[in-house]
NULUM-253947 format. One record per residue (C-alpha): x, y, z. Coordinates in pm, whole numbers, plus 50000, padded with zeros to 5 digits. Each point is the difference from the previous one (the first is absolute). Layout:
+-------+-------+-------+
:     x :     y :     z :
+-------+-------+-------+
:     X :     Y :     Z :
...
+-------+-------+-------+
REM end
This chain:
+-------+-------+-------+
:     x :     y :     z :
+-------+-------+-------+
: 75094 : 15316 : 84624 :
: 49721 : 49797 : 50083 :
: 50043 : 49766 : 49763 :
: 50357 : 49978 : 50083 :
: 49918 : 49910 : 50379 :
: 49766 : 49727 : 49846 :
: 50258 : 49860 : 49824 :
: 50287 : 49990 : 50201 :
: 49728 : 49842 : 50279 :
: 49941 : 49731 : 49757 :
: 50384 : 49911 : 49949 :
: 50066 : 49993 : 50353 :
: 49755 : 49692 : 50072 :
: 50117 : 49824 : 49693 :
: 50362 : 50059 : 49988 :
: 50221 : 49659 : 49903 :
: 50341 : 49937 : 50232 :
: 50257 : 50080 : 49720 :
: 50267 : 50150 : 50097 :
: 50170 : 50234 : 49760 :
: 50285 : 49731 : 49921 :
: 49765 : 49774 : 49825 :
: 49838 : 50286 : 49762 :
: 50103 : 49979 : 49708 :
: 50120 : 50277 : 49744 :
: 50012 : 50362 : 50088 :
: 49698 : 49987 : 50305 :
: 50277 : 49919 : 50277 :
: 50276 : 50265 : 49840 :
: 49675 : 50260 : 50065 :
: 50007 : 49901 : 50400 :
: 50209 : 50325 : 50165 :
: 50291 : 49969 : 50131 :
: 49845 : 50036 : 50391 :
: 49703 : 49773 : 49914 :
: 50263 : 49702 : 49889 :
: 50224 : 50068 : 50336 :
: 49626 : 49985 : 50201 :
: 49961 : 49716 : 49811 :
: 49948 : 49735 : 50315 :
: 49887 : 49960 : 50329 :
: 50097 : 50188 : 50247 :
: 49890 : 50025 : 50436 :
: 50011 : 50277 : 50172 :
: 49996 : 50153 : 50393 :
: 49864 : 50331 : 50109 :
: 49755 : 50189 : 50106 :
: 49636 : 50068 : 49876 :
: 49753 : 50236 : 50218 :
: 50297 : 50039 : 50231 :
: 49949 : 49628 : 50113 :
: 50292 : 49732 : 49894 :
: 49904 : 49788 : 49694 :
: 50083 : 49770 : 49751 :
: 50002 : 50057 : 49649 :
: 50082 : 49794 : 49633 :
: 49963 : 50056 : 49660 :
: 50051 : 49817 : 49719 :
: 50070 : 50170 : 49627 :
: 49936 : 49811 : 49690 :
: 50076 : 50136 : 49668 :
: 49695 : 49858 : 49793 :
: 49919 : 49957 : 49638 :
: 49895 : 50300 : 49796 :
: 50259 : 50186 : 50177 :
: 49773 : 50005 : 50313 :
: 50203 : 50023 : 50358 :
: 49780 : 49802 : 50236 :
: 50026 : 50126 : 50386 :
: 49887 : 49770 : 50306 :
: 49968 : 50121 : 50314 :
: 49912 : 49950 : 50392 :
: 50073 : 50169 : 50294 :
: 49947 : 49865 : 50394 :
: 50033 : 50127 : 50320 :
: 50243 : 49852 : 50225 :
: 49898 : 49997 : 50379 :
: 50265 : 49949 : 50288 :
: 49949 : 49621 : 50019 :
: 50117 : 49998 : 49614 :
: 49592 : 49899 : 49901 :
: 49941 : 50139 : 49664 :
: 49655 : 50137 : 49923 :
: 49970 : 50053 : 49597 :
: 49881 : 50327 : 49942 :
: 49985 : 50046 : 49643 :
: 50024 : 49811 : 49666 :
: 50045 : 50172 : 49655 :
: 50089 : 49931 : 49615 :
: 50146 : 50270 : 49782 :
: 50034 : 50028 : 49625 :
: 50237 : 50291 : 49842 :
: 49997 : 50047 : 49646 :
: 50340 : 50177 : 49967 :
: 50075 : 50222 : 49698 :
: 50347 : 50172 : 49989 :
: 50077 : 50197 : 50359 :
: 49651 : 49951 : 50068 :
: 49662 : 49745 : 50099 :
: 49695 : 49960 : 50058 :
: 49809 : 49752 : 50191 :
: 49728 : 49897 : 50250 :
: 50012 : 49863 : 50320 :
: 49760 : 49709 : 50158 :
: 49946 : 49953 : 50380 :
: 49846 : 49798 : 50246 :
: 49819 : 50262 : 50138 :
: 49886 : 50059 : 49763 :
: 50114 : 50250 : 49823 :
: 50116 : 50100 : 49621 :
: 50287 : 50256 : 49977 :
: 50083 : 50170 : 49686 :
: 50372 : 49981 : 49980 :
: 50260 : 50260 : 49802 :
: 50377 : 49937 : 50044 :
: 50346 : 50227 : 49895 :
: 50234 : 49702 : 49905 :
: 50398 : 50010 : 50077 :
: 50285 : 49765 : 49990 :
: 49931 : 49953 : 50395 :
: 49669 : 50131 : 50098 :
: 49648 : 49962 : 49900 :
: 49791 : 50331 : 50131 :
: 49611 : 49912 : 49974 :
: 49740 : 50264 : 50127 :
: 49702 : 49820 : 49997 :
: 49660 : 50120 : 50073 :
: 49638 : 49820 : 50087 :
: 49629 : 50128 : 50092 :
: 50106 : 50068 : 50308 :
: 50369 : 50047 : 50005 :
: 50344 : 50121 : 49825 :
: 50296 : 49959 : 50101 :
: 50396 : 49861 : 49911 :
: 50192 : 49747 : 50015 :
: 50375 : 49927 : 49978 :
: 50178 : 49699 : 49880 :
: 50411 : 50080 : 49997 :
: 50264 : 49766 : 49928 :
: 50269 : 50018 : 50228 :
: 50298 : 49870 : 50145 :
: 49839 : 49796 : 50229 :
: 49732 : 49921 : 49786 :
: 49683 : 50199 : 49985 :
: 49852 : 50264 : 50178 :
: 49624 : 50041 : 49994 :
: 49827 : 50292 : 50124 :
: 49612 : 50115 : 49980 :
: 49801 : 50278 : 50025 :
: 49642 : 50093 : 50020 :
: 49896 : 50353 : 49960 :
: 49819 : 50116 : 50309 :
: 49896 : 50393 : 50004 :
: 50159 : 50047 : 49715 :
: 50333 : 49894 : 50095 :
: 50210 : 49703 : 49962 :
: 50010 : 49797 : 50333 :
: 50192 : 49654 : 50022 :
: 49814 : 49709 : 50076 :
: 50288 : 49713 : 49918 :
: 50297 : 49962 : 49975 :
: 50235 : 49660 : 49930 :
: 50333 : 49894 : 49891 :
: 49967 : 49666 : 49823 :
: 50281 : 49730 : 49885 :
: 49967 : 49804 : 49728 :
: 49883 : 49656 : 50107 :
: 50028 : 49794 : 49615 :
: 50037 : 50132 : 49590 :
: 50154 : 50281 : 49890 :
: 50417 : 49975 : 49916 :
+-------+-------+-------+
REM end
């Protein structure tokens, strides 16, 4: 597993910025169905630590069959200043209904990632030296819903929650 989190830590900082419609062959047909409609960038309102924020994410299906994840999130004070909070890469390696992946952050911080894949949600409980929890990308109508979860005394608590629009790519 080690070796794994290695890995995937090394693709993450040296990822290219092709999207899955200029792979060639049979590595963009491999992209799930839910990674292709994430496929994008996308900006999202909520709430994180109970406070109002701002959140985006961009998805990137990459070659190799990688899906390439970048993240920030921001609080949002009542004179609309935005204080940056967090910034993050992601690489998932999916395989079937499944991936695996690692997480980067600005903290910083290395998260081991492991996803359930289906047409319109990506499930990843993810888990670090010092913490394990879940988050929850769903595709809906209005776009998608993101919620996460850390585990605090051995039970799920959420931390965030967002529902994003998709600013540009996808269909």
């Amino acid at each position: 597993m080690k070796r794994f989190a290695i890995a995937c830590a090394a693709a993450v900082l040296s990822l290219g910025a092709g999207p899955a419609s200029a792979q060639s062959g049979s590595a963009a047909a491999q992209v799930p169905a839910v990674f292709s409609a994430l496929e994008g960038e996308w900006s999202g309102m909520g709430t994180l630590m109970g406070r109002p924020a701002r959140f985006e994410m961009e998805w990137r299906a990459q070659e190799g069959g990688f899906i390439e994840l970048r993240f920030q999130n921001a609080f949002v004070d009542t004179s609309g200043t935005v204080t940056v909070v967090l910034r993050a890469r992601a690489v998932y390696r999916p395989s079937g209904t499944t991936a695996m992946g690692v997480w980067i952050d600005s903290r910083p911080q290395r998260i081991q990632l492991e996803s359930e894949i289906t047409e319109t949600a990506v499930i990843t409980n993810w888990s670090a030296a010092t913490e394990n929890g879940r988050t929850e990308y769903r595709i809906d109508q209005e776009g998608v819903t993101v919620r996460d979860y850390v585990e605090t005394d051995g039970e799920m608590r959420l931390f965030a929650e967002a529902q994003y629009t998709r600013v540009s790519g996808g269909t």
